[in-house]
C-alpha positions in Angstrom: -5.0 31.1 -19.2 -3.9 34.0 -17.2 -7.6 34.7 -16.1 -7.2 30.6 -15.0 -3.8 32.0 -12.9 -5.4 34.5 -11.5 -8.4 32.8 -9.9 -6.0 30.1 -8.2 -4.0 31.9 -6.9 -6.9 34.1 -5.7 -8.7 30.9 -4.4 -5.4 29.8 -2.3 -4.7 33.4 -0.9 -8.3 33.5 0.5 -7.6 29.4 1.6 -3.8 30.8 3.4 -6.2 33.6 5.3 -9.0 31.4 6.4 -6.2 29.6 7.6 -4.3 32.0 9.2 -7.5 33.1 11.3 -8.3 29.6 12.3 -4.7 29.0 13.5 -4.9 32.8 15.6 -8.2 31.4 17.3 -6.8 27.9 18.0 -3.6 29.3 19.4 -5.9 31.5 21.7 -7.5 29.2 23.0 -4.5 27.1 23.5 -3.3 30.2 24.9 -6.5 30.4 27.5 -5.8 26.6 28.3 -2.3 26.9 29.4 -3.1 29.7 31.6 -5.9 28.1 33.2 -3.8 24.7 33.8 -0.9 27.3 35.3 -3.4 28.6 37.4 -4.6 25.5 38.5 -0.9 23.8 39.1 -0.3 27.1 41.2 -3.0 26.1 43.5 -1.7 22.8 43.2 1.4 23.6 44.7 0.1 25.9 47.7 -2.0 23.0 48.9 0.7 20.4 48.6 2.4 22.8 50.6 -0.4 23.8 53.0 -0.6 19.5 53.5 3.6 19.3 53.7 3.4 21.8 56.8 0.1 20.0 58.3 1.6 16.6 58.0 5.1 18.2 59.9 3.0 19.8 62.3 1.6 16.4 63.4 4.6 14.4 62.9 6.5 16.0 65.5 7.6 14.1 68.2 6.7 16.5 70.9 2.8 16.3 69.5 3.0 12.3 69.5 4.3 12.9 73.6 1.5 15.0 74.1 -1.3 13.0 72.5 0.2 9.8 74.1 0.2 11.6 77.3 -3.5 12.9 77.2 -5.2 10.9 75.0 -3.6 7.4 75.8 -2.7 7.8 79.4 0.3 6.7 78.4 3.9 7.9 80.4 7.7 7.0 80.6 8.2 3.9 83.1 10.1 4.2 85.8 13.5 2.8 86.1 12.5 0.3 88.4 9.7 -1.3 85.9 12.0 -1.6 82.8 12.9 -4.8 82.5 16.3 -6.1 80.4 15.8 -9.5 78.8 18.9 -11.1 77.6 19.2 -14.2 74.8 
């Protein structure tokens, strides 16, 4: 009986240490994952910044004057071609 004892409980303290390994190398490479998606959020978030600056850098009024101005031909009218239309 004892000897019966003695091999379970051997049998489930090897199964607790295969399991304890397995869990160390799955939470390493868990581990490996997370810092690889940090990584990749951090470049993430320079771009998106890199585009929010691009996309101010074009959207500023004096940039739409000056393309409208070369690009367009396009000026302010005089005061005496502005026309007021009334209802």
């Amino acid at each position: 009986m004892s000897r019966l004892l003695l091999a379970v409980l051997l049998l489930a303290t090897v199964a607790t240490a295969i399991a304890v390994v397995y869990e160390r190398y799955r939470h390493r490479q868990l581990f490996v994952d997370l810092t690889r998606l940090e990584r990749e959020r951090d470049e993430l978030n320079i771009e998106f910044g890199r585009l929010q600056l691009e996309q101010a850098t074009w959207a500023q009024s004096n940039r739409i004057d000056q393309v409208a101005r070369e690009r367009l031909g396009m000026k302010f009218p005089e005061a005496d071609d502005i026309v007021v239309v009334r209802p």
